[in-house]
Each structure stands twice: as structure tokens, then as C-alpha cells.
N, C-alpha and C positions, 0 to 999 in steps of 0.2 A: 504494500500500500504506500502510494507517493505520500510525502508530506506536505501538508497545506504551508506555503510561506508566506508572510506579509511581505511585503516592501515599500520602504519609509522612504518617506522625501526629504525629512528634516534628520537632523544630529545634534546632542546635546554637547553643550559648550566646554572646551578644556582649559579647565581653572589650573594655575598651577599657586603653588605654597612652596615658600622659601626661597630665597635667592645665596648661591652658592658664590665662592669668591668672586669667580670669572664675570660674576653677573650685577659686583659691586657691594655682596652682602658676605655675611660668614657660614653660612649653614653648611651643614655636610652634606644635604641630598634637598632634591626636590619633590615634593608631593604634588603628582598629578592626579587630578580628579576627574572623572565625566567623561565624556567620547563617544558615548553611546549611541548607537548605529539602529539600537533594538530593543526590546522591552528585556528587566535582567535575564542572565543567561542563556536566551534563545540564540545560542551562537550560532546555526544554521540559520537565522534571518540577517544576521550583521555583526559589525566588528561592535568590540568591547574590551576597548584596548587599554581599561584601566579599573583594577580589581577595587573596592569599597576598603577604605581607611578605615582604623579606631586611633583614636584620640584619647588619652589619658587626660580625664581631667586636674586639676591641682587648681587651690586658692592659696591668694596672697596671706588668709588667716587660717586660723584654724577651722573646720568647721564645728557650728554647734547643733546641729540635727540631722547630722551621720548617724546612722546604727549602730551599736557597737562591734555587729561582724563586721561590717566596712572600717570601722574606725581604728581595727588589730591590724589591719596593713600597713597602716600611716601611721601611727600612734608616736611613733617615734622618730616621727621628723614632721610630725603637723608643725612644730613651734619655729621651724625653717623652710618655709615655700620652699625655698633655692635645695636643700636637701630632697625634699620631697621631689621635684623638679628629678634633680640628679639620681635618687631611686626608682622612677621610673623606667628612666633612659636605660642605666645600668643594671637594675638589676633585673625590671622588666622585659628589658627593649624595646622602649616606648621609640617610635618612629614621628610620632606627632603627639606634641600636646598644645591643651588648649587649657588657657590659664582664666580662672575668673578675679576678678580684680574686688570683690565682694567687701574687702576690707573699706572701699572707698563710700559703701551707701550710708546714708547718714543716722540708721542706727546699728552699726556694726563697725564703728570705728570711725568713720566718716574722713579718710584718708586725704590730702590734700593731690590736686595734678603733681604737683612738682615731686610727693612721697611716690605714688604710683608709678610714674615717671622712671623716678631713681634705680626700683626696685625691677622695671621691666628691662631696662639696663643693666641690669646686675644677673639677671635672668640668662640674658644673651647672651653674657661671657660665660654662664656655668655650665650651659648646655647647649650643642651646637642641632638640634634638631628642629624643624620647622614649628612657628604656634602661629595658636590662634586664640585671639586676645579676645575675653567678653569681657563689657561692662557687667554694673553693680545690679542690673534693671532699673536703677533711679533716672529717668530719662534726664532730668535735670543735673543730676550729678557728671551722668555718662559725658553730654556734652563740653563739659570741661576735664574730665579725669581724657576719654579717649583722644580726644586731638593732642594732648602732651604726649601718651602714647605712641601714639603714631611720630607724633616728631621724635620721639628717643628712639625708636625701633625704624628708621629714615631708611629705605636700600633692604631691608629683610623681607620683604614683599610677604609678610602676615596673613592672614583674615581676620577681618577684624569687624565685630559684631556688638549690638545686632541693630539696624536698621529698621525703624517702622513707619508707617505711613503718615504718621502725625509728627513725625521724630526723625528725619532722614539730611537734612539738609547740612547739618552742621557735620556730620559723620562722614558723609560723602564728601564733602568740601576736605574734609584730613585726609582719609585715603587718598585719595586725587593728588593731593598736595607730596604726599611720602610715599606713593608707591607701593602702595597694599591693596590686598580686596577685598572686598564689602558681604556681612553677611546681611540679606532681604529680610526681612521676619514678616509671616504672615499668619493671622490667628483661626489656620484651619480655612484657609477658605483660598481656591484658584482665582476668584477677580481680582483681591486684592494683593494675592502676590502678583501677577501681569500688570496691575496698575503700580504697583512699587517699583517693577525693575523699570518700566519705564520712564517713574519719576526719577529715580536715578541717573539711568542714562541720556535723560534729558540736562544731566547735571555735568554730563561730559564724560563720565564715568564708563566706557563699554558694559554689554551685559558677556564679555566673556572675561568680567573681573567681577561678577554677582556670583553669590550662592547663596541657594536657598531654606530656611529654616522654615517648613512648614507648620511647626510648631507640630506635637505628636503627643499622643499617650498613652501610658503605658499599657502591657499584657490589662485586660478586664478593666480600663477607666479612658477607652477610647480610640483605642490601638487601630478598628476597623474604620472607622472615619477617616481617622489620617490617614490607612493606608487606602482608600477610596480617593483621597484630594490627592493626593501623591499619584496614583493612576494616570487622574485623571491628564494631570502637571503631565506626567512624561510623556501621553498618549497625543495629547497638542502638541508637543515639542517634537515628536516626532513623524507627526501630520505638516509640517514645516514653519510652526509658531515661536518665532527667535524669543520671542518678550517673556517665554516661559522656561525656555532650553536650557536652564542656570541646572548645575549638579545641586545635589538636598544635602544638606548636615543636619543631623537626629540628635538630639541631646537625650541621651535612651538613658545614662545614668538618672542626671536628674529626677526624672520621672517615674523610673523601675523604683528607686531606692524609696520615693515619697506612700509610695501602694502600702495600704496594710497589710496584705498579705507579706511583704517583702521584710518587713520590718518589724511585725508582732512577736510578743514575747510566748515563746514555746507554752509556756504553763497556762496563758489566755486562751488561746487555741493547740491544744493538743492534739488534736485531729489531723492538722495542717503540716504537721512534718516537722523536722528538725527546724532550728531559726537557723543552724548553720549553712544549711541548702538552700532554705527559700528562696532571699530574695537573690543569693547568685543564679540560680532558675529564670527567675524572674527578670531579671537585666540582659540574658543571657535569651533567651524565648522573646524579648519585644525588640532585641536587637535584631535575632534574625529573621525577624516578620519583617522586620522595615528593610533590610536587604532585597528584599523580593518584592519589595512595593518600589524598591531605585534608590534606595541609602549610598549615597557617596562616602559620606562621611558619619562615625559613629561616634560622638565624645560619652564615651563610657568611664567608669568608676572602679570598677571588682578585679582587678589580676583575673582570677580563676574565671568570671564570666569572660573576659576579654580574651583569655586564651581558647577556650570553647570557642567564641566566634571566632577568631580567624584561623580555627581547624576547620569550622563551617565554612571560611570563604575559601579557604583550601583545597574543600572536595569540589566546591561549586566551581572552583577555574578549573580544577582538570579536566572538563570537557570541554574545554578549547583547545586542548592539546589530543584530544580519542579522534 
């Protein structure tokens, strides 16, 4: 029996992370993103010539509503981002991280630009691997902490996040300025991601320097929706709609770890299984749904979830090679 093939007129955009010396930055590699030719691993319809990232995430502080499974990884270098940083790299093999500057929103410390600044500089030299820098969610804050950012991080060509439709102009205006790219944020919904990138790029900005955050939820508090908007994203994108063609980054930890299930105490629900297993389950199962809905990018949390999925994206390339 022949195989039904599609064939797409459109290709989704290739973002790249990091600029290596030759290119005026320090990194040791580049992170390529997107290229997609085809909906995920239909290799028999198109190329897909760039497998889905994980991202370590790390903050400038410590966090304080981690779980305590999550919090035995870190525990011992929370009190040093920059350790933390460098535990990943090394002892993880973190390839990409993605730094949240959290210490900067105004009740968690309420950081000044010039500290954030300092400290993503200090970042730089400890670790030579590509990031990607989010604000505090304070949009008011973001606009003064990220544009110092982006000026201390000039030449690394970052991503740098997150962009929204009420909130994009001053962000856009820094990347632009330093040579970084932009992440889109949209709240679950494809108009308003299509009307963001191309408020963007009306700003000068290309959209093959956007990526998109469609914003997602976790296993059982959302996950089918997002993975329905995300569909549908790729499915215009590949009907030949540039305004939408941007690669997705999932922030799967945040959301896996916030779930009760992921985070309840064993003796609450006993039923539920170990706490030691859940929620790495849990991070591990919404990352690789979103894989298969077009996850570019995955700033995940758990070592042990993280290694799980990129044994998942492991088997899923080798059939580009059968």
C-alpha cells in the first residue's frame, strides 16, 4: 500500500542561539532551531533538519516554591546562580540554558538593571553555552531590567523573552539594538500570536529572529488546547503563512512542577504513587506531548525528566536515518 504524502509550500523559520567567536560572541556552539519542511517526524513528507532542544532552566535566586524532589538537585548551589549555571553545563551537559532573572520583580528582591546586568555578565564568563534570558513577568520591571541585559550580553545573539502584545515595543527596540532574538508570547490563542510577530516585525525586527511561546499547560491542566493552537501554528506555517512560521519554546518545567499531582505530599494522596516519581513523570509526559504538537524548544527543570526526553528525541531522529 503506497503512502499518502502531503506536500507543503511553506517552511518554518531557522532561528539560531548563540554566536560563537568567529561571529563576534564567545559561545562554544550554536543552537539551531526550526526548519521544518513537515508536521514533527513525518520524514517521508520533508526535511527536518533540526532535532527539538531542552533548556535547563536556572534563576538569579533561589527558588521558593520548588518541591523538595526538585529542590535535592540544586540545593547546593541555589545560593550561587553562577554554580548552579556551571552544574548544569558540567555535570548535566546542559547544551542550552535559559536563565530567569526573577530576583529583579518587585517582591522577590526587586533587583536593580545595572545588578541584573552585572550578574548576566558574570554569567557569560562562567559558562560558555548559548541562553536564553527571561524577565521577572513584571512587564514594568522587564522593560528596564531586559534592555540593560541585552546591552551587557551585546554580540551573544541570546533569546530573549518574552514579548507581548501590550508589552513588545521597548523589548524589541533592545534586541534590535544588540543583536539577539525575541521570544513572541501569546496567551493560547493563533491570532494573537500572527498579530504579535507582525507587530514586531513591523519594528524592523525579521520574523526569522521570533520564537514563539505559545504559552502551554501542563499533563491534565491544559496540555490538549495548547497542543490544538500549536497545530494549528504549524499547519498555516506550512500552508505558506511566514507571520506564523516562528519555531515554539514550551516552558514544560514551569508548568509540570506547579500541577498537584506533580508536587503532592505522598501521605495526602497515597494512591498517587511515590512523590519521588510523580512529578518527574509529569515534566517528562507534557514535554513529550509538546514534541509532537512542534516543541522547538523545551526549558525544562528535573535532570532525570530531561534525560528521559532526549532519549525520546533520540528514538524519534532515528528515523531519519532507517
Amino acid at each position: 500500500m503506497e503512502l499518502m504524502l502531503e506536500k507543503w509550500s511553506g517552511v518554518v523559520s531557522i532561528v539560531n542561539i548563540g554566536a560563537p567567536r568567529e561571529e563576534g560572541g564567545t559561545r562554544s556552539r550554536v543552537i539551531q532551531v526550526g526548519g521544518q519542511a513537515t508536521l514533527p517526524f513525518l520524514f517521508a513528507e520533508g526535511a527536518l533538519p533540526h532535532r527539538p532542544v531542552i533548556a535547563f532552566e536556572i534563576w538569579d535566586i533561589p527558588p521558593t516554591e520548588w518541591p523538595q524532589e526538585l529542590n535535592k538537585n540544586y540545593s547546593d548551589v541555589f545560593n550561587d546562580p553562577l554554580s548552579w549555571a556551571e552544574k548544569c553545563v558540567k555535570e548535566y551537559k546542559a547544551q542550552l540554558l535559559c536563565v530567569r532573572l526573577q530576583g529583579s520583580h518587585p517582591d522577590f528582591g526587586n533587583r536593580m538593571p545595572e545588578q541584573e546586568a552585572k550578574f548576566l555578565s558574570q554569567l557569560l564568563k562562567k559558562v560558555d553555552v548559548p541562553l536564553i534570558v527571561l524577565g521577572c513577568g513584571d512587564d514594568t520591571k522587564d522593560n528596564l531590567i531586559l534592555p540593560a541585559c541585552c546591552e551587557a550580553a551585546r554580540g551573544e545573539r541570546c533569546l530573549v523573552g518574552s514579548a507581548a502584545q501590550d508589552n513588545y515595543k521597548t523589548l524589541t527596540a533592545a534586541v534590535l539594538a544588540d543583536g539577539h532574538n525575541i521570544i513572541a508570547e501569546s496567551p493560547i490563542d493563533i491570532n494573537i500570536a500572527k498579530q504579535l510577530n507582525i507587530l514586531i516585525s513591523d519594528m524592523g525586527l525579521p520574523l526569522e529572529r521570533i520564537v514563539i511561546n505559545p504559552t502551554i499547560g501542563a499533563l491534565g491542566y491544559g496540555l490538549e488546547y495548547a497542543y490544538s493552537i500549536m497545530e494549528r501554528a504549524r499547519l498555516a506555517a506550512l500552508a505558506g503563512d511566514k507571520t506564523v512560521a516562528s519555531p515554539f519554546i514550551c516552558l514544560v518545567g514551569q508548568e509540570s512542577w506547579r500541577a498537584k499531582e506533580a508536587k503532592a505530599a505522598q501521605a495526602e494522596f497515597p494512591s498517587w504513587g511515590l512523590e519521588s516519581e510523580r512529578g518527574i513523570i509529569w515534566e517528562a509526559i507534557t514535554a513529550t506531548a509538546l514534541i509532537q504538537a512542534g516543541a522547538d524548544i523545551l526549558v525544562m527543570r528535573h535532570p532525570k525528566a530531561i534525560e528521559k526526553v532526549n532519549k525520546y528525541i533520540e528514538e524519534l531522529m532515528k528515523s531519519s536515518v532507517t
